[in-house]
C-alpha positions as CSV (number, residue, x, y, z in Angstrom):
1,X,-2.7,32.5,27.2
2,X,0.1,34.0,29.3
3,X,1.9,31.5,31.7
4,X,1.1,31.7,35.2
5,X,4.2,32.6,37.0
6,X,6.5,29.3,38.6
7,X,5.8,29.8,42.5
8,X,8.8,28.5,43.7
9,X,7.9,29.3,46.9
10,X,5.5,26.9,47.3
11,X,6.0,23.7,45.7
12,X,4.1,20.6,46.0
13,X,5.5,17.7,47.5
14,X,4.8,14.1,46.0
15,X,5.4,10.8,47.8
16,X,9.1,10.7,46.7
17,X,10.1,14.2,47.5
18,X,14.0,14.4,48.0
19,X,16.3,17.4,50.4
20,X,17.6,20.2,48.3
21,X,20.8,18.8,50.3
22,X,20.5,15.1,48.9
23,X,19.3,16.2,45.2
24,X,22.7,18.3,45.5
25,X,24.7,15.2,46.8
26,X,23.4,12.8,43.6
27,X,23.6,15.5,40.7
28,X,27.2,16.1,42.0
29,X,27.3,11.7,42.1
30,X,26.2,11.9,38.7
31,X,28.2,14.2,36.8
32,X,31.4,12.7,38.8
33,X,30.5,8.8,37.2
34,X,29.9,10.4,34.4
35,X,33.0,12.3,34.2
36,X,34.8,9.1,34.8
37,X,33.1,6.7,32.4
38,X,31.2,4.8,34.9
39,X,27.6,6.7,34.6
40,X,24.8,5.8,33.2
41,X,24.5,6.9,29.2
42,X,23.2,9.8,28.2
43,X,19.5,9.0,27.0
44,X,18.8,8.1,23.4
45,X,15.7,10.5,23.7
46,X,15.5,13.9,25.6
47,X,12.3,13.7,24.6
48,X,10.0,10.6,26.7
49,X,6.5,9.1,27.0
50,X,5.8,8.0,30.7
51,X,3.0,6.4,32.3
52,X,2.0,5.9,35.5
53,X,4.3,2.7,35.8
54,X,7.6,4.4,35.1
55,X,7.0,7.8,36.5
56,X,9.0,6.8,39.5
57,X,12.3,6.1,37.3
58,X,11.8,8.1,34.0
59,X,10.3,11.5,36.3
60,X,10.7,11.3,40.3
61,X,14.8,9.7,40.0
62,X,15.9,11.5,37.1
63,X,14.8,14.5,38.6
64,X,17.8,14.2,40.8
65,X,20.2,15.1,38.0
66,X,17.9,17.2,35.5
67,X,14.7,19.1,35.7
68,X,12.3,17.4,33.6
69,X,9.1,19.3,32.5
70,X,6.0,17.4,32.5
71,X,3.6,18.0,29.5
72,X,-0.3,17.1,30.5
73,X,-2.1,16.2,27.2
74,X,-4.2,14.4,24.6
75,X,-4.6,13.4,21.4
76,X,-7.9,15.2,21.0
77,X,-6.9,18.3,22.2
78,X,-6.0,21.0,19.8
79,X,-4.2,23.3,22.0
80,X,-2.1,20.6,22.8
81,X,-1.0,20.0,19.5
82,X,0.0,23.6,19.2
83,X,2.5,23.6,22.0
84,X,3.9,20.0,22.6
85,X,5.9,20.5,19.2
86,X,7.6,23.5,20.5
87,X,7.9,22.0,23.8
88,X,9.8,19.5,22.2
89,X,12.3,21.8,20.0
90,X,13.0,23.8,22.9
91,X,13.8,20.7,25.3
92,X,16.4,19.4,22.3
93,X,17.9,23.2,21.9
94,X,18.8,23.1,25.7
95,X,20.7,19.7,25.2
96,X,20.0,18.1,28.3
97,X,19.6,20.7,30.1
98,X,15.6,19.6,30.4
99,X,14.4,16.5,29.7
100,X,10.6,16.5,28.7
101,X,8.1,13.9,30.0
102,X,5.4,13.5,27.8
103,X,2.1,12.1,29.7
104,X,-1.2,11.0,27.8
105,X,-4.1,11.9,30.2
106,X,-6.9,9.6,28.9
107,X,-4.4,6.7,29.9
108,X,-2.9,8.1,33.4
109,X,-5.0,8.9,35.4
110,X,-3.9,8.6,38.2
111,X,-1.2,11.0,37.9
112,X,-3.6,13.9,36.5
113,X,-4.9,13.6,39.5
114,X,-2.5,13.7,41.8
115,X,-1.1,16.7,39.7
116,X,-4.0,18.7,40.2
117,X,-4.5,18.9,37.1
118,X,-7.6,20.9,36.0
119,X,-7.4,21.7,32.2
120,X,-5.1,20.6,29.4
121,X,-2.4,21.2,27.9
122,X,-0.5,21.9,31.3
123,X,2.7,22.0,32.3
124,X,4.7,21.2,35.6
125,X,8.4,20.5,36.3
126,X,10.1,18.4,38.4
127,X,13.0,19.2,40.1
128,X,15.0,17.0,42.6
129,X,11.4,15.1,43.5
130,X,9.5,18.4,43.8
131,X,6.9,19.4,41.4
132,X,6.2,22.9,40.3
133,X,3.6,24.3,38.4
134,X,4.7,26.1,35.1
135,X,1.6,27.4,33.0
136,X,-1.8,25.8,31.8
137,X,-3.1,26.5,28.1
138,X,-1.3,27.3,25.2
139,X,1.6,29.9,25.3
140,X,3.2,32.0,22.9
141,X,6.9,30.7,22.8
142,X,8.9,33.8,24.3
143,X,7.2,33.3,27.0
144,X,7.9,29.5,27.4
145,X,11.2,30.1,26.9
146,X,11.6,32.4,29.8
147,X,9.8,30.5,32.1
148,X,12.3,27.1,31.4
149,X,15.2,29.7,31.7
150,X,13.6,30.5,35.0
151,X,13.4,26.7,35.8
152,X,16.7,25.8,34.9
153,X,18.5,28.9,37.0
154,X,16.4,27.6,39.7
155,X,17.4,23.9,39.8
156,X,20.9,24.9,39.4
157,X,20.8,27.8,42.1
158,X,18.5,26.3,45.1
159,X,19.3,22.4,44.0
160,X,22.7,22.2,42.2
161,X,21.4,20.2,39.2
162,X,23.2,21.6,36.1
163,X,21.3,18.6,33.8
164,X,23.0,16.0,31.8
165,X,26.5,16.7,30.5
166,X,27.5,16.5,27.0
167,X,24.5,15.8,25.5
168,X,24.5,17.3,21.6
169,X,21.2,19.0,20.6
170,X,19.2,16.3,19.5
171,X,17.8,15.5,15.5
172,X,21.2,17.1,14.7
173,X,22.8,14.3,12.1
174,X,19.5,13.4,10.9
175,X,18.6,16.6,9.8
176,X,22.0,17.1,7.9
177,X,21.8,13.6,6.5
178,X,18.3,13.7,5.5
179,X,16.5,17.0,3.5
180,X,13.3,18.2,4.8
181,X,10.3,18.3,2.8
182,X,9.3,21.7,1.4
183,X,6.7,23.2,3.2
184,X,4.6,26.1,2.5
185,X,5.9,29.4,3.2
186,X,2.7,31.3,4.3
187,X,2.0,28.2,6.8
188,X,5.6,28.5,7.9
189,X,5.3,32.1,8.7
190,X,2.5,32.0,10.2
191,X,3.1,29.3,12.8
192,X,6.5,31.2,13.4
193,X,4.2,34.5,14.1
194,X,2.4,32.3,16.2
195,X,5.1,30.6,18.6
196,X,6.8,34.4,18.7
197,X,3.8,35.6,20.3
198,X,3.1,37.9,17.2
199,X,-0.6,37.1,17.0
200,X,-1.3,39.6,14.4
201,X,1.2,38.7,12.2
202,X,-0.1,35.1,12.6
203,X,-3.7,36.3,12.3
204,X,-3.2,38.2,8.7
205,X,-0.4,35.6,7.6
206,X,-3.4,32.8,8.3
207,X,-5.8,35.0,6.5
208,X,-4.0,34.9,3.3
209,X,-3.3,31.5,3.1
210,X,-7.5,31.3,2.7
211,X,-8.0,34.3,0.9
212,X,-6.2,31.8,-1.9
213,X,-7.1,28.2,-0.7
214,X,-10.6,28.9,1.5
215,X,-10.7,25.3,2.1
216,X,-7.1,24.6,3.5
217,X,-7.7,23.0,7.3
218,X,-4.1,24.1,8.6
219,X,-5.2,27.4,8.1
220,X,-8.1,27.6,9.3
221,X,-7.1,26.1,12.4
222,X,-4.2,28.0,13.1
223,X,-6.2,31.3,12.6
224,X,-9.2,30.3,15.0
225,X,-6.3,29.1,17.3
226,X,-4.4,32.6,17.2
227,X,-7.4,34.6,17.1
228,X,-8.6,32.9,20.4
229,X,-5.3,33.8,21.9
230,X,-4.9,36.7,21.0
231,X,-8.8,37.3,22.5
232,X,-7.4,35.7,26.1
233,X,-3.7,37.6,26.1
234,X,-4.6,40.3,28.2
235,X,-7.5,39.0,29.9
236,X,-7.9,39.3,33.6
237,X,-9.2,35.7,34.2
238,X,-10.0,36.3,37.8
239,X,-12.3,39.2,37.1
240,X,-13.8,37.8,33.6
241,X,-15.2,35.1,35.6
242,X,-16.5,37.2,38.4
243,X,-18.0,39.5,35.3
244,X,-19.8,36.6,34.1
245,X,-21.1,35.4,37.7
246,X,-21.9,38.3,38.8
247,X,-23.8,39.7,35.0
248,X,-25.2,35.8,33.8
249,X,-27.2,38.0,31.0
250,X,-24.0,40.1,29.9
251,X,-23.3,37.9,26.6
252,X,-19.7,39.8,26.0
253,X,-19.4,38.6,29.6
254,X,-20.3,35.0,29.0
255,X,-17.9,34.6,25.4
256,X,-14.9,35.8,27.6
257,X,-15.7,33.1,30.1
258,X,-15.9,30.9,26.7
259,X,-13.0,32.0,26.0
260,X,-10.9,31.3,28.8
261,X,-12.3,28.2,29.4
262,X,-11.1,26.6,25.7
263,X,-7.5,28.2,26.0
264,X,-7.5,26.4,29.4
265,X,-8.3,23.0,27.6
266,X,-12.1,22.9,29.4
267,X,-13.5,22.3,26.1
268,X,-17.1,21.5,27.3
269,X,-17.1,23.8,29.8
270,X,-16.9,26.5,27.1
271,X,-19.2,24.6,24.4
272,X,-21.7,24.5,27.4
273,X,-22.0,27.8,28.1
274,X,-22.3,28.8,24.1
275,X,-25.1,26.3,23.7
276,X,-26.9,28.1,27.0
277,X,-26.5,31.3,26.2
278,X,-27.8,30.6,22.3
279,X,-30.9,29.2,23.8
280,X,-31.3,31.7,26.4
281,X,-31.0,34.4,23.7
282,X,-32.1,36.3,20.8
283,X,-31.0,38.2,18.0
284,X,-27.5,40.0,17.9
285,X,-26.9,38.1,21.3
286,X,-27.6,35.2,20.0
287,X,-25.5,35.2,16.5
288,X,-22.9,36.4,19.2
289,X,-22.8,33.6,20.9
290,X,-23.3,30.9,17.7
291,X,-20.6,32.5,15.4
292,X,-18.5,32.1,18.8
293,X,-19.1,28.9,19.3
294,X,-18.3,28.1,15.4
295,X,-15.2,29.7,15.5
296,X,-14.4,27.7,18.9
297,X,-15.3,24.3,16.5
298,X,-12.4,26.0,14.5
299,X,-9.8,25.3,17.0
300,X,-10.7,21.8,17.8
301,X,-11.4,19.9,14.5
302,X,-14.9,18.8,12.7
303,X,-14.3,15.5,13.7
304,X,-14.0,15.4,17.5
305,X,-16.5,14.2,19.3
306,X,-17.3,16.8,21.5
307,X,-17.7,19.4,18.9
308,X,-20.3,16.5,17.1
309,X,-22.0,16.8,20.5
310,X,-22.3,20.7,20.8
311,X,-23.0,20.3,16.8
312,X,-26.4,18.5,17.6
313,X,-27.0,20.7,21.1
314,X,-26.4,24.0,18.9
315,X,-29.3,22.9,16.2
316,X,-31.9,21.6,19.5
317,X,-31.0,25.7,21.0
318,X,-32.2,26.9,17.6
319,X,-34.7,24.8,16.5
């Protein structure tokens, strides 16, 4: 799913909003101590969990000297999996530039809420007590890439936060000192087709990792993951939806909705409207909608819950 653009225009205040004046006065504070031995040390991660009891510190403060991107997620969420890692490797190429703020959403809340959050994985910044929103869904990696680079000319530009000084790109020593396990090279290429944004390449690379081992679960996650993007890339999602209001018997209609609504993280929004539009229908519509809503299983795992649930709701719409 493309990013949505950062509306810096119209951020969203939180309770410990700061001035664009003072966020200037502490970044300039900060880099001075630091400059002179007396600042705080660099952190041992630029990578953090946070919860709703150290958001003010790890998130709200730090944000005075470095924009730190939020990441929304969960540990049953597929999608998420697919972008935190390269969330991460980005944050640590920018060496401390960003600092990333990992939050579990089953066990905050609280700040989901106050987020707005509607759908995971999503992203927001913060930036000198101000929180933007970035994108929601997955996103192919170009495209993440441009929007930090847009984050971090705009913290530097409006706020005068330049990040945290010095800081080497982390994982460095340990990846020299220790040798990484070999990993397949049709996996590898494909998940580098995927966080390029070439979904094609990612789509046949996929492919021929089953056309040899029809069984491997890497692969057939990745492809159901890149084929769905690469069905929600160019979608309008404004007019889809209104397609599908508007035509509630259009099943093409109804599978982009689907769509939309798994790359957005509304898993049971999307398994919900399959199982509805299977039981409403017949025929070629109907195999439409149930090889759909296999392929959407695809992307979330045999084991989750909810696709157990829409398992046992598929077999009721049949039988």
């Amino acid at each position: 799913m493309q990013p949505r653009n950062m509306s810096m225009s119209g951020v969203v205040d939180l309770a410990a909003v700061k001035a664009a004046t003072e966020a200037k006065q502490k970044a300039e504070q900060a880099r001075t101590a630091s400059a002179e031995g007396g600042g705080p040390a660099a952190p041992q991660s630029l990578v953090i969990d946070v919860d709703e009891a150290g958001f003010e510190a790890d998130v709200l403060q730090r944000s005075a000297e470095v924009p730190v991107v939020i990441d929304f997620w969960a540990e049953w969420c597929e999608p998420c999996k697919q972008l935190s890692p390269v969330l991460e490797r980005i944050t640590r190429e920018y060496a401390g530039r960003l600092l990333l703020a990992k939050i579990d959403v089953d066990k905050n809340q609280m700040l989901m809420q106050q987020f707005g959050v509607q759908g995971i994985p999503a992203v927001f910044a913060v930036v000198a007590g101000q929180a933007l929103p970035l994108f929601q869904g997955a996103a192919p990696e170009q495209q993440i890439r441009a929007t930090l680079d847009q984050l971090v000319q705009v913290a530097e530009q409006r706020f005068g936060i330049t990040g945290l000084q010095g800081v080497p790109e982390e994982g460095a020593e340990e990846s020299a000192a220790e040798p990484e396990a070999p990993e397949d090279p049709v996996l590898a290429a494909a998940q580098q087709a995927l966080d390029s944004g070439d979904l094609p390449g990612a789509i046949q690379a996929y492919r021929n990792k089953l056309a040899d081992e029809p069984a491997n679960v890497e692969a057939k996650v990745g492809l159901a993951m890149a084929e769905l993007l690469g069905r929600v890339q160019d979608m309008d999602a404004r007019q889809v939806r209104k397609d599908a209001a508007d035509r509630p018997d259009d099943v093409p209609a109804q599978l982009k909705v689907a769509d939309l609504d798994m790359a957005g993280g509304h898993v049971e929004d999307a398994f919900g409207r399959l199982v509805d539009v299977v039981r409403r229908t017949a025929g070629e519509d109907r195999d439409a909608a149930r090889l759909r809503l296999l392929e959407l299983f695809e992307v979330i795992g045999a084991e989750d819950p909810r696709v157990v649930s829409a398992r046992a709701a598929l077999a009721r719409a049949l039988f």
